[in-house]
C-alpha positions as CSV (number, residue, x, y, z in Angstrom):
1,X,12.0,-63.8,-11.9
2,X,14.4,-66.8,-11.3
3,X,12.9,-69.8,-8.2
4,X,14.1,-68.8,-4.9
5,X,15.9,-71.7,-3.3
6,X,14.1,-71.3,0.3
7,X,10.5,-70.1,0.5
8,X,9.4,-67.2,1.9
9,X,6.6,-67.8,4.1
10,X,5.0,-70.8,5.1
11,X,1.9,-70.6,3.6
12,X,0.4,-68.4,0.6
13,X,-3.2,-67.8,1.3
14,X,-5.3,-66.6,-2.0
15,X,-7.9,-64.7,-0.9
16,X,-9.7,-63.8,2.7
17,X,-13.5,-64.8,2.5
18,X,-14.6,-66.7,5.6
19,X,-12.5,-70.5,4.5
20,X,-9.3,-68.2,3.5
21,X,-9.5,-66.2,6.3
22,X,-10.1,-68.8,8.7
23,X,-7.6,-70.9,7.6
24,X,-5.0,-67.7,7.6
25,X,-5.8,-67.0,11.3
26,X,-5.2,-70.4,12.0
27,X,-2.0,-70.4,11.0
28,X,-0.9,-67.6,12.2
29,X,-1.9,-68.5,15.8
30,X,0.5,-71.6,15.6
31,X,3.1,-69.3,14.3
32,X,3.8,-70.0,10.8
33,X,4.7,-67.4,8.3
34,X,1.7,-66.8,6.2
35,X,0.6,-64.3,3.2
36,X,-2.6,-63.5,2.7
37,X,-3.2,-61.9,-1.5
38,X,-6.6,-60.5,-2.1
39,X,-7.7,-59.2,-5.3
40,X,-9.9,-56.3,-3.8
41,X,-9.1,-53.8,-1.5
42,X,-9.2,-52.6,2.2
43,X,-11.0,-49.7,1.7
44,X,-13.2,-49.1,5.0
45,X,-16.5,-50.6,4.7
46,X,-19.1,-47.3,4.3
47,X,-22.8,-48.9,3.7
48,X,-23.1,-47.7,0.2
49,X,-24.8,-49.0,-2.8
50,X,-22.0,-47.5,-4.8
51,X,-19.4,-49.1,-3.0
52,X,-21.5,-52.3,-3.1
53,X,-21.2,-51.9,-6.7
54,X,-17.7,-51.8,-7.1
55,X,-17.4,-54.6,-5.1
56,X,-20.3,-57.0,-6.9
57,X,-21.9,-55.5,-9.8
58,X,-18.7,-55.0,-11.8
59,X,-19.5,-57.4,-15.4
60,X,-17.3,-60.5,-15.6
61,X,-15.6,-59.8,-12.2
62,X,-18.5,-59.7,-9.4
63,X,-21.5,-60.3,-11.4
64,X,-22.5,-62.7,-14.2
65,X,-25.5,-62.9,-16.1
66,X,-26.7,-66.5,-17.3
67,X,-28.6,-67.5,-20.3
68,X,-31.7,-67.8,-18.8
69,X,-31.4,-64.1,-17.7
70,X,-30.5,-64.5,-13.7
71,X,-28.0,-63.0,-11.7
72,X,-25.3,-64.8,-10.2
73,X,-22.8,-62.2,-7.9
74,X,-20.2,-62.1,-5.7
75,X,-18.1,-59.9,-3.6
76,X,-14.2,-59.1,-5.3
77,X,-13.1,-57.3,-1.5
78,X,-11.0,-58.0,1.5
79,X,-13.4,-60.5,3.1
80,X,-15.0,-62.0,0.4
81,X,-18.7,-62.3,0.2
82,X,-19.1,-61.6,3.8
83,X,-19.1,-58.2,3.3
84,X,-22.0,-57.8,1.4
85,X,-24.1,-61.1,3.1
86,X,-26.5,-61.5,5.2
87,X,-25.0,-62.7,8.3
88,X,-26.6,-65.7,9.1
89,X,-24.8,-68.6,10.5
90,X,-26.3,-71.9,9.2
91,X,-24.9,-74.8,10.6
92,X,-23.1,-77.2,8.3
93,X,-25.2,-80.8,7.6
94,X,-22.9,-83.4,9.7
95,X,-23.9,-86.2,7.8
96,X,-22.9,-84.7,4.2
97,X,-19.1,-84.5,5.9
98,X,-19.1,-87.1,7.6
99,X,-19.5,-89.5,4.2
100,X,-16.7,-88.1,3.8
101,X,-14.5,-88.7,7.3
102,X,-14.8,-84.9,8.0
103,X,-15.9,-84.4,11.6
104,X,-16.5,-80.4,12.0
105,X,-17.9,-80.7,15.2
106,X,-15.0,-79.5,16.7
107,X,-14.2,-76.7,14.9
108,X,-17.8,-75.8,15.3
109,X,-17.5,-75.7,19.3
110,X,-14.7,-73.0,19.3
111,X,-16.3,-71.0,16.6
112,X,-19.5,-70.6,18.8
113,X,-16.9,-69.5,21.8
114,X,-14.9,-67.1,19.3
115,X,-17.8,-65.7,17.3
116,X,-21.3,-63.2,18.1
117,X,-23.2,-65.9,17.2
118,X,-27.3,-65.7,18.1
119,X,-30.8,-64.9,17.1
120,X,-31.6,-61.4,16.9
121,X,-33.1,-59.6,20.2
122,X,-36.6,-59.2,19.9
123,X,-35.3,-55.2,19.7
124,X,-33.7,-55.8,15.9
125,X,-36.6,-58.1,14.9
126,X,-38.3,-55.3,12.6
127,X,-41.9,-54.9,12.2
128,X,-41.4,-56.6,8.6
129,X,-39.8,-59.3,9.9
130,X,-41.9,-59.7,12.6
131,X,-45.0,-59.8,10.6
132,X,-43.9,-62.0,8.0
133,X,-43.0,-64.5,11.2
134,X,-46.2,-63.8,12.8
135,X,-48.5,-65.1,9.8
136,X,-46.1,-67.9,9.2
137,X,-46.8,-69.3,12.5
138,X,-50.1,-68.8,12.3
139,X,-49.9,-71.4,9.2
140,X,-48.2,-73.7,11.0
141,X,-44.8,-73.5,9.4
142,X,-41.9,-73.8,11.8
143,X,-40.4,-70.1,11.3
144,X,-37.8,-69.5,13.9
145,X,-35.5,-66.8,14.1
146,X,-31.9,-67.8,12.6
147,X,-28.4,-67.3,13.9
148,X,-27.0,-64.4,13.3
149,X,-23.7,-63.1,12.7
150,X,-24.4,-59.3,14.3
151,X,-22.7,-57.8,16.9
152,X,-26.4,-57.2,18.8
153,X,-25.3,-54.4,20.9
154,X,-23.7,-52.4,18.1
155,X,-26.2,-53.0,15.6
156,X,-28.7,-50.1,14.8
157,X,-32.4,-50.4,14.3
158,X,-33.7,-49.1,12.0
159,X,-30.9,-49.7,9.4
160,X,-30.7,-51.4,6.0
161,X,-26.9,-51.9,5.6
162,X,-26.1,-55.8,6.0
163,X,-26.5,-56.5,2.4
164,X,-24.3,-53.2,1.2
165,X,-21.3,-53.4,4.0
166,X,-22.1,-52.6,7.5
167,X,-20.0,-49.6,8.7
168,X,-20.8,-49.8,12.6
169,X,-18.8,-52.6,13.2
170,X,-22.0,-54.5,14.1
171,X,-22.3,-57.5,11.8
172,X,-19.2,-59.8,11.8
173,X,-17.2,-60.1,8.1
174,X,-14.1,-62.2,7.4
175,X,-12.2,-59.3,7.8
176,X,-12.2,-59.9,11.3
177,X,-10.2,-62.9,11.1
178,X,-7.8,-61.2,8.6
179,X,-6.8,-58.3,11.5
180,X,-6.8,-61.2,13.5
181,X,-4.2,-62.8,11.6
182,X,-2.1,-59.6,10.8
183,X,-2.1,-59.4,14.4
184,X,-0.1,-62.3,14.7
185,X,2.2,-61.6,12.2
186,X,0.7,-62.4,8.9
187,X,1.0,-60.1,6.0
188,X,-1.4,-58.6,3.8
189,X,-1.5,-57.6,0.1
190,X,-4.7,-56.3,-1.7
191,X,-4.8,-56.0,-5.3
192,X,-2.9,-58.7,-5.8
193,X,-4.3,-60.7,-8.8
194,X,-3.2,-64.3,-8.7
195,X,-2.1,-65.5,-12.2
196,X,-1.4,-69.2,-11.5
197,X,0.0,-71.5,-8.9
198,X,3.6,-72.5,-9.7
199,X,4.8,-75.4,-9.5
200,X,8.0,-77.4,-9.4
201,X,8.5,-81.6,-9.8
202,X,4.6,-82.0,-9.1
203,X,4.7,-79.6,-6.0
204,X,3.1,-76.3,-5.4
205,X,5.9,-73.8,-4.6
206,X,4.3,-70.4,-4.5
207,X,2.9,-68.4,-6.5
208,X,2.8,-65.7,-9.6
209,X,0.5,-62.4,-9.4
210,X,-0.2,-58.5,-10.5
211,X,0.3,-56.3,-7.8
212,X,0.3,-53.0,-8.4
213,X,1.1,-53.3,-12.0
214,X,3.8,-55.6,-11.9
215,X,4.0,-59.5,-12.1
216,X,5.5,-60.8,-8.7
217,X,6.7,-64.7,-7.8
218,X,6.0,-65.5,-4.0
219,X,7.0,-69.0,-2.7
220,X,5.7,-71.0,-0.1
221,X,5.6,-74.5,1.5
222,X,2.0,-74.8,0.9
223,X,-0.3,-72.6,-1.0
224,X,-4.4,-72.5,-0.1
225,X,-6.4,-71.6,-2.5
226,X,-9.6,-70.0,-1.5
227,X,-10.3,-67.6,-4.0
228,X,-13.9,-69.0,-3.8
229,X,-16.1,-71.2,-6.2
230,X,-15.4,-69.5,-9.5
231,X,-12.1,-67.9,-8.3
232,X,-10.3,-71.8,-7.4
233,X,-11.7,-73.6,-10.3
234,X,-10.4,-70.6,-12.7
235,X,-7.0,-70.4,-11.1
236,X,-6.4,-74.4,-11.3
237,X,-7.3,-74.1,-15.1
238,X,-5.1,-71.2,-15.5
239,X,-2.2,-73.3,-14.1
240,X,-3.0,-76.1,-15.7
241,X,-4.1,-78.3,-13.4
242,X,-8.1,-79.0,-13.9
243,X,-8.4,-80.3,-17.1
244,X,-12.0,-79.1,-17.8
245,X,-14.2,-76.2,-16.9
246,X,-15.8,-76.4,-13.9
247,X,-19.4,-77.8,-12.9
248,X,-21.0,-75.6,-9.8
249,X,-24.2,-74.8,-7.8
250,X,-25.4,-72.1,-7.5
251,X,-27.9,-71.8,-4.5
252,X,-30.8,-69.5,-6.6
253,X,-32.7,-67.3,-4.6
254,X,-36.2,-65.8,-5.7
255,X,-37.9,-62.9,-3.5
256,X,-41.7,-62.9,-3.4
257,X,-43.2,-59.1,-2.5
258,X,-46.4,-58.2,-1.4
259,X,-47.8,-54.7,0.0
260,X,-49.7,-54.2,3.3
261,X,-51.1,-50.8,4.2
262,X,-51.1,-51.4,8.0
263,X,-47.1,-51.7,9.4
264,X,-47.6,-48.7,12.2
265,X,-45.4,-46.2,12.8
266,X,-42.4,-48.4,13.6
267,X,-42.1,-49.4,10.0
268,X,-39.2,-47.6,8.1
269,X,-40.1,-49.5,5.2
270,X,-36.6,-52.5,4.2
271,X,-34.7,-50.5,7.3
272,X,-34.1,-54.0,9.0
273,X,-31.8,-56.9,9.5
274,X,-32.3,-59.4,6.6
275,X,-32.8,-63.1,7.3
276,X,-34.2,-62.6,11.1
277,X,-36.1,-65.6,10.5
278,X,-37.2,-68.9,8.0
279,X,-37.8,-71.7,7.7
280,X,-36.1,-74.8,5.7
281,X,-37.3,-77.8,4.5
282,X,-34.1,-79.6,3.8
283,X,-35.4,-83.0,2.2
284,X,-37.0,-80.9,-0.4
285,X,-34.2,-78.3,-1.1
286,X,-36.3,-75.3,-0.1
287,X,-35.8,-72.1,2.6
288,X,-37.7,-68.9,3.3
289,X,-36.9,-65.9,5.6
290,X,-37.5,-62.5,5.6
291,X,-35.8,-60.7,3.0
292,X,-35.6,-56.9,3.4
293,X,-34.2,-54.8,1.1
294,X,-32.6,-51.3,0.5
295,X,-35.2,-49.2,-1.6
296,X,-32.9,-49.2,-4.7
297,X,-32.9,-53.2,-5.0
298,X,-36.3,-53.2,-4.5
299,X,-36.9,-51.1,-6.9
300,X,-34.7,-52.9,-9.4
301,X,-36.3,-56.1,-8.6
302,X,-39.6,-54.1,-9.1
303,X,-38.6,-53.2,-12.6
304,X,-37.0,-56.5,-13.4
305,X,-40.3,-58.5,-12.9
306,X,-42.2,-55.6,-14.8
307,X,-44.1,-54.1,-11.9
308,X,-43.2,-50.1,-12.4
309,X,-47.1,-49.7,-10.8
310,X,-45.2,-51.2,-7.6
311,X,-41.9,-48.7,-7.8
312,X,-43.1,-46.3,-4.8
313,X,-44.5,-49.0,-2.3
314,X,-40.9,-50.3,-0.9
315,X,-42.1,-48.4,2.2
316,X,-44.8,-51.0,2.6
317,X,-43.9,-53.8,1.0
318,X,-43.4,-57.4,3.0
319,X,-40.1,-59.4,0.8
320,X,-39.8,-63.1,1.6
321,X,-37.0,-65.2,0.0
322,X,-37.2,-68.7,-1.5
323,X,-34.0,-69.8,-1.7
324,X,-33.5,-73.5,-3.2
325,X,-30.9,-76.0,-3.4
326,X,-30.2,-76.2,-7.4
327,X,-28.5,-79.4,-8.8
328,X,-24.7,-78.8,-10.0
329,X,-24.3,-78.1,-13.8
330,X,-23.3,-75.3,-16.1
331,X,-19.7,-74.5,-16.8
332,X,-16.5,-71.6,-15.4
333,X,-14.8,-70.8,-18.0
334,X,-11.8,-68.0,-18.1
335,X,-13.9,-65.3,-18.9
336,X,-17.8,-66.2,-18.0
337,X,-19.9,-68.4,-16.2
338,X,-23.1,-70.2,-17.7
339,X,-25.8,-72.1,-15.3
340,X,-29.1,-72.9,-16.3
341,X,-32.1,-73.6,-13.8
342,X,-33.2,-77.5,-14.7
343,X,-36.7,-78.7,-14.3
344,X,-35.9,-80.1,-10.7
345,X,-35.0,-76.8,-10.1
346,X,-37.9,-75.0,-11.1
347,X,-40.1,-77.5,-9.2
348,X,-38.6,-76.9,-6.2
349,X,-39.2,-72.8,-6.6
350,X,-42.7,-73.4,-7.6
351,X,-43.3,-75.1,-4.4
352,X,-41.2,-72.6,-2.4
353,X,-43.1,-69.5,-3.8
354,X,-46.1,-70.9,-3.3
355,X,-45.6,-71.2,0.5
356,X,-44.5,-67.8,0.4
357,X,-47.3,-66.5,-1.2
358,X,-49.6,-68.0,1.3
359,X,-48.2,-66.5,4.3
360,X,-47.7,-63.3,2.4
361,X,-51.7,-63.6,2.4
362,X,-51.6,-64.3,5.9
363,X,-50.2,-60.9,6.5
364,X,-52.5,-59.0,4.8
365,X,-50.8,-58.8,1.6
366,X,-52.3,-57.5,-1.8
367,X,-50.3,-57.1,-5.4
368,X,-47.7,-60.1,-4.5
369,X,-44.9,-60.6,-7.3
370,X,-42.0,-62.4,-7.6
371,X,-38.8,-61.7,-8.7
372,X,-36.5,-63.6,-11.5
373,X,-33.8,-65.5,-9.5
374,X,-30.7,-64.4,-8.5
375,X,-27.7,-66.3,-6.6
376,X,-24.6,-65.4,-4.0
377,X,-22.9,-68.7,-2.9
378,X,-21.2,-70.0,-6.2
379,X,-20.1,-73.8,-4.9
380,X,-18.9,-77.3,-5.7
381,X,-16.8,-76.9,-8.1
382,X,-13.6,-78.5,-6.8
383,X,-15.4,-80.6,-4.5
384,X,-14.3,-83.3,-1.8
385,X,-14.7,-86.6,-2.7
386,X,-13.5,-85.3,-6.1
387,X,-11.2,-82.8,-7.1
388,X,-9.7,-81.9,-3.2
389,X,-9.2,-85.4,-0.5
390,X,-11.2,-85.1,3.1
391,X,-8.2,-83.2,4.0
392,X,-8.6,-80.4,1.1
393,X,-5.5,-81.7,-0.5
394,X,-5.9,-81.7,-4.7
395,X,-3.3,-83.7,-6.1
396,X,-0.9,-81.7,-6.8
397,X,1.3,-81.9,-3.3
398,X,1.3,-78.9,-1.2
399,X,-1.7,-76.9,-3.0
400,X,-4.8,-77.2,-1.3
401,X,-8.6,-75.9,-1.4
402,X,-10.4,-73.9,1.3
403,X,-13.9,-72.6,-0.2
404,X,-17.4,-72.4,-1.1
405,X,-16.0,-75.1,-4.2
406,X,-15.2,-77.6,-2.0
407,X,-18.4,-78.2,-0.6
408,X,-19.2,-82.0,-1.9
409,X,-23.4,-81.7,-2.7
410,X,-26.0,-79.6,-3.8
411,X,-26.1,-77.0,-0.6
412,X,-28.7,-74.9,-0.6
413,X,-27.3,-73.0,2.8
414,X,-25.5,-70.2,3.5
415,X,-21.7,-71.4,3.5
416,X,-20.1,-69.0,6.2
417,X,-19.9,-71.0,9.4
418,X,-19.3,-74.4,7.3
419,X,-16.1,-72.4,5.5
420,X,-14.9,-70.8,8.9
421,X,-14.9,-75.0,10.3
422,X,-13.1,-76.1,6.9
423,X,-10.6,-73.1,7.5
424,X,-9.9,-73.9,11.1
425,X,-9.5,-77.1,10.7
426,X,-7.5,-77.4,7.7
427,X,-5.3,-74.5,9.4
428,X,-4.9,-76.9,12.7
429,X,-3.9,-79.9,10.3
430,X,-1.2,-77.4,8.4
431,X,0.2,-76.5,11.1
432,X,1.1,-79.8,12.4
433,X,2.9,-80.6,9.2
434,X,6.7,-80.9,9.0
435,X,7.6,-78.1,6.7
């Protein structure tokens, strides 16, 4: 296992959610040799809970449990979380970057040209989603329907797979901009667990990683990390270079439940696109859209918040979700991750579930509950402005950072189109670097 004198590839890419993926494609179109090493596999995306399960719910790998008892998961497959998310394309706050000297604008602008990026057709609005939206306006709030990620013409009404893996080819994953880049001559290698980042005379030269069963070296110019905000933080201690466990956000996420007994017949009861429509209220750190879900996470929620008299009603059952913008704290370590929920934090859900509880009333609703909270975009843990420069450059020359970590505040948005900008644009600037 002796240093090659030349690198192999250009660039070693470590892992293919949305800022790895982007950043891979990137490079790829300006023709640099690139290698793409994702821990999870390729398997085709089916639209089962089981196969969800693999992906998230495995202990210590896709899921954590915190102290206070909530849920904190992500997605350990080609395309990261995007597989298993909701598909909604938030835009990124241009002031936050712009402290910064990051200007995403355009990035932004070719996204929108390259992407199926839009609100929903009135057609995939469900009758859930539409009634939650309905009583919401008639409160006054400012619910409008959100950009979505969905391929609208291939997307079937009537279906409940965003949150488990679409198979139709509908909603839009990372793994888009991974056949992209194999396309153009990148090269792929699932199961590939990334031990640590090598490096030589304070440079990153490649890396060292388990694939199929065996410990491999692969050097680069450059090497990206975007494992995502546990994944990068873990690898940098691992090699050595982050001195202390990791601070993160967490972006919590409570979903508030009531029943109606009129939907109609059009009603398939959580058969519908998630997230057609919210509202934020950014100042305060608080969000709510329509949250439907498959009848087995209902029911799990169900249980969780002690309602078994509510176990048979997911057929009727409205779901909004507060979502909140939590303050950075807890600690990744090696093997676990610990967050707690501060006062702040808990003020702000109060507030959000109480909104949510009146338009659930709005609609009609009787036997509301709420969930205990549970989070998806694990971020800020490597962020700009601290660990990584404006350019995504830690200090450690050639080895940069291209995830949810990097993002410098509290976020309280979904990360996907803000990781795809930070991917092309970091791509764009490797690319023009002398090698």
């Amino acid at each position: 296992m002796s240093a090659s004198p030349h690198p192999s590839f250009d660039a070693i890419v470590v892992g293919t959610g949305p800022g790895g993926a982007s950043v891979a494609r990137e490079l790829a179109m300006h023709g640099a040799k690139v290698a793409m090493l994702e821990q999870g596999s390729a398997e085709p995306l089916r639209g089962s809970l089981g196969q969800m399960a693999g992906m998230a719910a495995v202990p210590g790998k896709g899921a954590f449990l915190h102290r206070d008892a909530s849920l904190l998961v992500r997605a350990i497959t080609l395309g990261g979380t995007s597989t298993i998310n909701f598909a909604t394309a938030a835009p990124p706050p241009a002031a936050m970057f712009a402290a910064h000297g990051i200007d995403l604008a355009p990035a932004l602008a070719e996204l929108r040209a390259e992407l199926p990026m839009a609100p929903l057709p009135d057609n995939l609005v469900g009758p859930m989603a539409a009634r939650i939206m309905a009583a919401a306006r008639e409160l006054g709030l400012p619910w409008a329907k959100l950009d979505k990620l969905i391929r609208s013409q291939a997307c079937r009404s009537g279906c409940w797979r965003c949150v488990t893996g679409c198979p139709y080819g509908a909603k839009w994953t990372a793994r888009d901009f991974v056949d992209e880049a194999l396309r153009r001559g990148a090269v792929l290698r699932t199961g590939a667990n990334v031990q640590r980042v090598l490096v030589e005379n304070g440079r990153a030269i490649g890396v060292e990683a388990l694939i199929d069963g065996a410990t491999q070296l692969l050097y680069a110019e450059r090497v990206v990390l975007a494992a995502g905000g546990i994944g990068s933080p873990r690898l940098l201690r691992a090699s050595r270079l982050l001195a202390q466990p990791a601070a993160f956000f967490s972006d919590p996420v409570v979903a508030v439940m009531g029943s109606v007994d009129d939907l109609g017949e059009d009603a398939i009861g959580g058969a519908e696109v998630p997230m057609a429509a919210g509202a934020s209220w950014h100042a305060d750190g608080i969000a709510l859209a329509d949250l439907t879900l498959p009848q087995a996470m209902y029911q799990a929620f169900a249980l969780q918040a002690g309602r078994v008299d509510r176990l048979l009603a997911h057929r009727r059952t409205l779901s909004i979700m507060v979502k909140i913008r939590d303050a950075i704290g807890g600690r990744i370590g090696q093997r676990w991750v610990d967050k707690t929920l501060q006062p702040a934090d808990r003020e702000k859900f109060d507030k959000g579930i109480a909104i949510a509880r009146s338009i659930l009333a709005r609609a009609g609703a009787h036997h509301v509950f709420a969930s205990h909270h549970f989070a998806a975009h694990p971020g800020g843990s490597l962020r700009i402005g601290d660990q990584v420069d404006a350019g995504l450059a830690t200090p450690t020359q050639g080895l940069y950072v291209c995830d949810a970590s990097v993002i410098p505040e509290p976020w309280g948005l979904p990360p996907t189109l803000t990781l795809l900008a930070l991917g092309k644009r970091l791509g764009k600037a490797l690319s023009r670097l002398p090698a």
